[in-house]
Biopython code that builds the backbone (N, CA, C, O; Angstrom):
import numpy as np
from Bio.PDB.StructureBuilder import StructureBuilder

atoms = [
    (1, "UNK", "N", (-30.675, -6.184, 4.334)),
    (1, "UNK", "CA", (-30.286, -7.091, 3.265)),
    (1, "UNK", "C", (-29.909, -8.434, 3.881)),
    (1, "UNK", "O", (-29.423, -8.484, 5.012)),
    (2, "UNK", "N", (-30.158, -9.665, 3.048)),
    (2, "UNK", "CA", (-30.521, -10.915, 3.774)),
    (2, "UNK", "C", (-28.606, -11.149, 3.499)),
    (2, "UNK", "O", (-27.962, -10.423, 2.742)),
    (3, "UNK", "N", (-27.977, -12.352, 4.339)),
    (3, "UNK", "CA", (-26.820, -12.757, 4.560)),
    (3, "UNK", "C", (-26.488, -13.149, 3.126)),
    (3, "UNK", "O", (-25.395, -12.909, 2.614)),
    (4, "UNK", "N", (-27.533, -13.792, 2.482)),
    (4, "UNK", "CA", (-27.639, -15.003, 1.205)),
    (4, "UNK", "C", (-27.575, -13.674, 0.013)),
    (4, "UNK", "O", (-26.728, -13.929, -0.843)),
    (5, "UNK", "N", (-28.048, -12.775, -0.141)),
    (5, "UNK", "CA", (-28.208, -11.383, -0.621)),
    (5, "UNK", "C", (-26.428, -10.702, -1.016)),
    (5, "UNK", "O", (-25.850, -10.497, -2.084)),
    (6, "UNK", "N", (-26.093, -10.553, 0.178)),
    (6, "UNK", "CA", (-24.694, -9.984, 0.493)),
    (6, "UNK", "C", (-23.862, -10.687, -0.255)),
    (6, "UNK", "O", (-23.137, -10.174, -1.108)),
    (7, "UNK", "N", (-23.928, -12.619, 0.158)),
    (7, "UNK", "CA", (-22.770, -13.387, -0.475)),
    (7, "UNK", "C", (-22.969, -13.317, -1.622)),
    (7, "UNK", "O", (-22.058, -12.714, -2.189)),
    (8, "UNK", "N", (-23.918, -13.727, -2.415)),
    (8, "UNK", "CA", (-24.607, -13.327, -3.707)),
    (8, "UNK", "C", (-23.736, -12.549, -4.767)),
    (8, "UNK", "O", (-23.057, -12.942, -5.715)),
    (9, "UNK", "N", (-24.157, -10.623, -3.975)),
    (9, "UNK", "CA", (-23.409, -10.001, -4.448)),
    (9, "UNK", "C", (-21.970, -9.806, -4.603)),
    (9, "UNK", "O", (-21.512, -9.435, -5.684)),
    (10, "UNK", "N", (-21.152, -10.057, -3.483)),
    (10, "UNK", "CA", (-20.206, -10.460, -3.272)),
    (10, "UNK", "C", (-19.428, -11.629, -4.544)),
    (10, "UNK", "O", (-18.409, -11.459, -5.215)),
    (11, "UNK", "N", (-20.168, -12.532, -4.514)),
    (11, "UNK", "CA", (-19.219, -13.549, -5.289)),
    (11, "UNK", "C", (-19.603, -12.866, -7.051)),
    (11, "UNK", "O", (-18.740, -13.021, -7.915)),
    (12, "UNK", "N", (-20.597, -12.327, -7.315)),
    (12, "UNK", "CA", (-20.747, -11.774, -8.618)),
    (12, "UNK", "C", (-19.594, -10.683, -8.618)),
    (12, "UNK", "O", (-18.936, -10.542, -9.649)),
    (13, "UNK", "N", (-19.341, -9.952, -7.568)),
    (13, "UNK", "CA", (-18.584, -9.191, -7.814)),
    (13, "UNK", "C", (-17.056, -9.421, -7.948)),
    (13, "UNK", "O", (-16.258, -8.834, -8.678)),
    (14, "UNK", "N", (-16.793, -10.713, -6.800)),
    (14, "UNK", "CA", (-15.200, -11.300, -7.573)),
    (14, "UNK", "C", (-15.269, -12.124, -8.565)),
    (14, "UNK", "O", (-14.127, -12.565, -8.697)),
    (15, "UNK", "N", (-15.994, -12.618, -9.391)),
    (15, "UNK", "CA", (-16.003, -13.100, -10.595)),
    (15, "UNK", "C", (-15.611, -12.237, -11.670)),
    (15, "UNK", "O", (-14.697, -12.304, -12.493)),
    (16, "UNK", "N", (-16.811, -11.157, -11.394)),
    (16, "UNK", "CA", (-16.254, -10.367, -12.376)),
    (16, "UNK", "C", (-14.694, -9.425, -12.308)),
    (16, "UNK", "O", (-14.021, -8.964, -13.230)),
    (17, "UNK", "N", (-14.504, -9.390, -10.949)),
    (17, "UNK", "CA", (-13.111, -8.776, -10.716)),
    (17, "UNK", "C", (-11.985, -9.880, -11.419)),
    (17, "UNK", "O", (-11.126, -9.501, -12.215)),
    (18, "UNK", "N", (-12.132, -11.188, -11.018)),
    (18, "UNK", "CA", (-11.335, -12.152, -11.623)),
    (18, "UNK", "C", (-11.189, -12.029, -13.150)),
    (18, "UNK", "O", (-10.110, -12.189, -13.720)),
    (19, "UNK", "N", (-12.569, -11.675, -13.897)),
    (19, "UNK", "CA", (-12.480, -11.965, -15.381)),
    (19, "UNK", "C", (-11.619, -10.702, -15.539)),
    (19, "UNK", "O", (-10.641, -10.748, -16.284)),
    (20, "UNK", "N", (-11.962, -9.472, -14.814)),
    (20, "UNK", "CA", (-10.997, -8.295, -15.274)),
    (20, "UNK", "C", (-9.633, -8.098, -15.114)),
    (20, "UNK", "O", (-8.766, -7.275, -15.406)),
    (21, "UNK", "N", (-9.781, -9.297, -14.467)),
    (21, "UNK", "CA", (-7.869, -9.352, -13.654)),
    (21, "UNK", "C", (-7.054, -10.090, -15.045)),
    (21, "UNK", "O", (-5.975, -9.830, -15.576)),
    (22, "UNK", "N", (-8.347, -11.348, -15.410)),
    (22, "UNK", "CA", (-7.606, -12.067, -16.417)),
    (22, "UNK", "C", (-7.450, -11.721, -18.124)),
    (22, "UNK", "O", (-7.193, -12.479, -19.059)),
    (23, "UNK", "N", (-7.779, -9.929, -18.082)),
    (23, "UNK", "CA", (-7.795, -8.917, -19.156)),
    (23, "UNK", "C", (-6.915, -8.072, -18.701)),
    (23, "UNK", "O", (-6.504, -7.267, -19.537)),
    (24, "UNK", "N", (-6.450, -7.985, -17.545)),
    (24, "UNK", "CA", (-5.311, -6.447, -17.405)),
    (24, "UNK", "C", (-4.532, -6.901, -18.499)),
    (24, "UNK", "O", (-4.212, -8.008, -18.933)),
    (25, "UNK", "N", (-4.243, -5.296, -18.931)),
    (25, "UNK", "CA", (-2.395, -5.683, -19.635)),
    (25, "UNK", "C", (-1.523, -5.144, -18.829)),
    (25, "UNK", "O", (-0.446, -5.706, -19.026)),
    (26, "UNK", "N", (-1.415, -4.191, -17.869)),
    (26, "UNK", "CA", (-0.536, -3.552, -17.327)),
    (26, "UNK", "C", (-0.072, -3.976, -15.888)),
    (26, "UNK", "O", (-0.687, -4.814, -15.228)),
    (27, "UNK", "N", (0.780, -3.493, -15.560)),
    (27, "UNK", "CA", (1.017, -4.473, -14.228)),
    (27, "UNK", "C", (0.173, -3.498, -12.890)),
    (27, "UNK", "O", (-0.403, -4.022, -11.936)),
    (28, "UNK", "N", (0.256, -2.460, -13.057)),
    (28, "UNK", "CA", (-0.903, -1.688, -12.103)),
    (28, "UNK", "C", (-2.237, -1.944, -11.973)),
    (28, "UNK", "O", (-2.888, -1.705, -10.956)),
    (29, "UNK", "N", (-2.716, -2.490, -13.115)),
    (29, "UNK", "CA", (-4.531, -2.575, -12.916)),
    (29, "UNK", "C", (-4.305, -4.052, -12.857)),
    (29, "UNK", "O", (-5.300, -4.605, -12.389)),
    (30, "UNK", "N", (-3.189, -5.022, -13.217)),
    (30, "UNK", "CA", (-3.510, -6.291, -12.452)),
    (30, "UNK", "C", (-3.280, -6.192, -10.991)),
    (30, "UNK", "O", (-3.751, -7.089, -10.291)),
    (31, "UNK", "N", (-2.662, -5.287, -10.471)),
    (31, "UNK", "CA", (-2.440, -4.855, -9.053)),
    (31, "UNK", "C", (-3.884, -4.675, -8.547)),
    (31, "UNK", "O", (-4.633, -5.234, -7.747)),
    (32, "UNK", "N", (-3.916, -3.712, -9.329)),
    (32, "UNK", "CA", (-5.624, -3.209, -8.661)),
    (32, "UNK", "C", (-6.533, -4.685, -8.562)),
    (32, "UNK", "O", (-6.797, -5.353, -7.563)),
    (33, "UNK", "N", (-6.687, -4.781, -9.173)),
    (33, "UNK", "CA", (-7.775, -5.911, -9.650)),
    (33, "UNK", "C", (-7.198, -7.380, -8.877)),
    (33, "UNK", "O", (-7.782, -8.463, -8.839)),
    (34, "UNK", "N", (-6.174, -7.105, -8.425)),
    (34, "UNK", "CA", (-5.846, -8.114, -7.137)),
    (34, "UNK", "C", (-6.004, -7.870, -6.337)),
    (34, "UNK", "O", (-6.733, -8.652, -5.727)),
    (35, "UNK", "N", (-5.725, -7.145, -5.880)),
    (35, "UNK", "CA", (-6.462, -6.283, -4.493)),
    (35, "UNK", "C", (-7.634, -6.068, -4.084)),
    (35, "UNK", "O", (-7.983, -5.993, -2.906)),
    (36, "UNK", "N", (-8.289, -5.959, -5.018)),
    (36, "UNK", "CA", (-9.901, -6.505, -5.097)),
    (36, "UNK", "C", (-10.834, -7.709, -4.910)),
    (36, "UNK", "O", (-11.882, -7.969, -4.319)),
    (37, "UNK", "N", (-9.598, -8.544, -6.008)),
    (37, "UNK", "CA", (-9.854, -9.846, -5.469)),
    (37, "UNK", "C", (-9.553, -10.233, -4.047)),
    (37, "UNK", "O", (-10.286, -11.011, -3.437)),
    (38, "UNK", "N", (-8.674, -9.792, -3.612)),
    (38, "UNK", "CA", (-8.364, -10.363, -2.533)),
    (38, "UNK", "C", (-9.297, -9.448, -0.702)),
    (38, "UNK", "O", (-9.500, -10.002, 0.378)),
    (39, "UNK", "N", (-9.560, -8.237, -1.047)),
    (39, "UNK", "CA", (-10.632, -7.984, -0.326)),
    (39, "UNK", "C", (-12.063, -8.619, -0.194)),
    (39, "UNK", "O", (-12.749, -9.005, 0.752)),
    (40, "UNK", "N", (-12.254, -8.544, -1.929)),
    (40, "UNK", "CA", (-13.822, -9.737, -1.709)),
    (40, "UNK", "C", (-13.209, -10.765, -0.739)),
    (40, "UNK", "O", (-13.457, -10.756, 0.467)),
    (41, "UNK", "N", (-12.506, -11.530, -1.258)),
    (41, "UNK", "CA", (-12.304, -12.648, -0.399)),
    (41, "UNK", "C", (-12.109, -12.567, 0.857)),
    (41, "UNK", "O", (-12.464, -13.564, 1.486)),
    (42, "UNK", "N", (-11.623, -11.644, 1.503)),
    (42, "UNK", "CA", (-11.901, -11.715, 2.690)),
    (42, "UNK", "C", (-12.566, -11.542, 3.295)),
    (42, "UNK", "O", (-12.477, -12.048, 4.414)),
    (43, "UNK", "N", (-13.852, -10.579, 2.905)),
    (43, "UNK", "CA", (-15.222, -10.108, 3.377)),
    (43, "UNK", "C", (-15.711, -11.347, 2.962)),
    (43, "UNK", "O", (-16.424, -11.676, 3.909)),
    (44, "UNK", "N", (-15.757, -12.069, 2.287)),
    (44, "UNK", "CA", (-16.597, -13.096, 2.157)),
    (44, "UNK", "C", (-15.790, -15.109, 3.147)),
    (44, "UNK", "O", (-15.943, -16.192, 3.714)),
    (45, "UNK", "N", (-15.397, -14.589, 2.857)),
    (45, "UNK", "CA", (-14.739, -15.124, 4.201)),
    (45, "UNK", "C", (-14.839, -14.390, 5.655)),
    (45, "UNK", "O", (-15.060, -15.233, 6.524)),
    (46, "UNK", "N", (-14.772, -13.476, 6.013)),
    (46, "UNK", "CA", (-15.993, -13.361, 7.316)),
    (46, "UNK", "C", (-17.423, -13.489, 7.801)),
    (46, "UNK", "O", (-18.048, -13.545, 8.860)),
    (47, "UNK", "N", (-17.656, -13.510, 6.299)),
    (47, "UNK", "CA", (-19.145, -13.811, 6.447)),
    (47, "UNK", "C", (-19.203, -15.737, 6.716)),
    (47, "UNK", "O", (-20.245, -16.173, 7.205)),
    (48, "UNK", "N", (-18.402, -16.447, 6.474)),
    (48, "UNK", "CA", (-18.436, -17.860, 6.383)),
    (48, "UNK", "C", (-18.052, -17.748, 7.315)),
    (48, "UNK", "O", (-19.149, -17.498, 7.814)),
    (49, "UNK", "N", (-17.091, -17.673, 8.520)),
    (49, "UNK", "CA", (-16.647, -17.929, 9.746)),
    (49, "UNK", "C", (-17.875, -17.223, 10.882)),
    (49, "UNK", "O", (-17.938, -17.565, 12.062)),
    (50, "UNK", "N", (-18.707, -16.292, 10.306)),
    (50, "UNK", "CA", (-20.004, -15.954, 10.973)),
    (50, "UNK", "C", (-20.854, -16.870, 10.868)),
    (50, "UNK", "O", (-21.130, -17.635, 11.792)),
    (51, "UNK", "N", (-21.227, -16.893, 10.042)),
    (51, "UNK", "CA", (-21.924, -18.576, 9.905)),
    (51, "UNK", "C", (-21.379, -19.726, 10.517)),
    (51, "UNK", "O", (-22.047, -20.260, 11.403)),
    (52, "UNK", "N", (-20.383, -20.161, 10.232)),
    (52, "UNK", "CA", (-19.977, -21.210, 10.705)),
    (52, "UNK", "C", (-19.858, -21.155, 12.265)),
    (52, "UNK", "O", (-19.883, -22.245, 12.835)),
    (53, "UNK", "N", (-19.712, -19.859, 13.143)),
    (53, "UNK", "CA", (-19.291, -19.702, 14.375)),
    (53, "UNK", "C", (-20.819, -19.726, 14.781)),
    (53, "UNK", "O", (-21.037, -19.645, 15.990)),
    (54, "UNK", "N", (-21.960, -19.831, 13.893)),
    (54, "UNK", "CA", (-23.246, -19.632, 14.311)),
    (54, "UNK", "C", (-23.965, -21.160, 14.559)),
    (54, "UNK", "O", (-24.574, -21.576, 15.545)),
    (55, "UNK", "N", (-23.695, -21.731, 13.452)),
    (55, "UNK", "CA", (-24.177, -22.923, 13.286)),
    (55, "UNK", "C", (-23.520, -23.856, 14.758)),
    (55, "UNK", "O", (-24.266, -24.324, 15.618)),
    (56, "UNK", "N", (-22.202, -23.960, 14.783)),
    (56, "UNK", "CA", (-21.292, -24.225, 16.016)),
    (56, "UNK", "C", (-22.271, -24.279, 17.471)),
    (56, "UNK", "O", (-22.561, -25.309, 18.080)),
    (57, "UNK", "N", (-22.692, -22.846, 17.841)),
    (57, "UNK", "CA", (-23.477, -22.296, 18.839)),
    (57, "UNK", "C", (-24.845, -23.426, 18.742)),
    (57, "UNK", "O", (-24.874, -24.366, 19.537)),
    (58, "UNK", "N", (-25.768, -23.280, 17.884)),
    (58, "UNK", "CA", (-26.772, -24.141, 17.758)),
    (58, "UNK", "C", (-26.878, -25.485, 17.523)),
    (58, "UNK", "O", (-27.969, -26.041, 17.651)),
    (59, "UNK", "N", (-25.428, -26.368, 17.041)),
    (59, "UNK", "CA", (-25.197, -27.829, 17.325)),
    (59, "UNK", "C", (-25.138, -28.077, 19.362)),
    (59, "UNK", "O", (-24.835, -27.226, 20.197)),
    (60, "UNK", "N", (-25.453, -29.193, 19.537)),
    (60, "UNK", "CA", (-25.481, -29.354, 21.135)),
    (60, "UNK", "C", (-24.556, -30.549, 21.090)),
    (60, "UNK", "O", (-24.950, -31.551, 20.494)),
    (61, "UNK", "N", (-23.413, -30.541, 21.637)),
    (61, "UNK", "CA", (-22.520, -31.387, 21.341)),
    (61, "UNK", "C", (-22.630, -32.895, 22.260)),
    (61, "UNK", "O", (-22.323, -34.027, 21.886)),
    (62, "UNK", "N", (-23.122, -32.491, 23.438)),
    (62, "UNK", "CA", (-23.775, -33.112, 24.717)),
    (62, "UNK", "C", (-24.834, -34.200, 24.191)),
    (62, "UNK", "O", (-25.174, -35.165, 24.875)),
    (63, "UNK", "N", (-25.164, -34.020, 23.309)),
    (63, "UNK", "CA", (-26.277, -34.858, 22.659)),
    (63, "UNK", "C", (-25.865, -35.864, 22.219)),
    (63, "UNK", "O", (-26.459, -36.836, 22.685)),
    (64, "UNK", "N", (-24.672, -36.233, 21.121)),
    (64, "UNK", "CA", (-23.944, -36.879, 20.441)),
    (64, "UNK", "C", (-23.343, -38.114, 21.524)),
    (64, "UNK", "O", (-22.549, -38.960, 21.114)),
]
sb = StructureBuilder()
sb.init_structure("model")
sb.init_model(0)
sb.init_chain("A")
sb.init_seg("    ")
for serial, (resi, resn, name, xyz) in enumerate(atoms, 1):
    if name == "N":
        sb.init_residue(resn, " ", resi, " ")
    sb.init_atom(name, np.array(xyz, "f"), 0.0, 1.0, " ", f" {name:<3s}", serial, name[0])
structure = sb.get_structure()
């Protein structure tokens, strides 16, 4: 599965975690549903510091 694939799914999936967060009524499934949010986000935030630590590698700074 392509990188662009992953983030993709990823951000569809905290969107929709967000819209469900902003429907809890109870204070447990807004728990849940934060916790969720906040895992996407961090998987998707490793995937950006992979990238970014990639792109880094292939700039030649020596050039500049």
């Amino acid at each position: 599965m392509a990188t662009e694939e992953i983030m993709e799914g990823m951000s569809t999936q905290l969107s929709e975690a967000l819209k469900s967060l902003a429907k809890a009524k109870t204070v447990e499934d807004k728990l849940a549903y934060s916790q969720i949010v906040k895992n996407l986000s961090d998987s998707m935030g490793v995937f950006l510091n992979i990238a970014v630590d990639g792109m880094m590698e292939d700039y030649n700074f020596d050039e500049d």
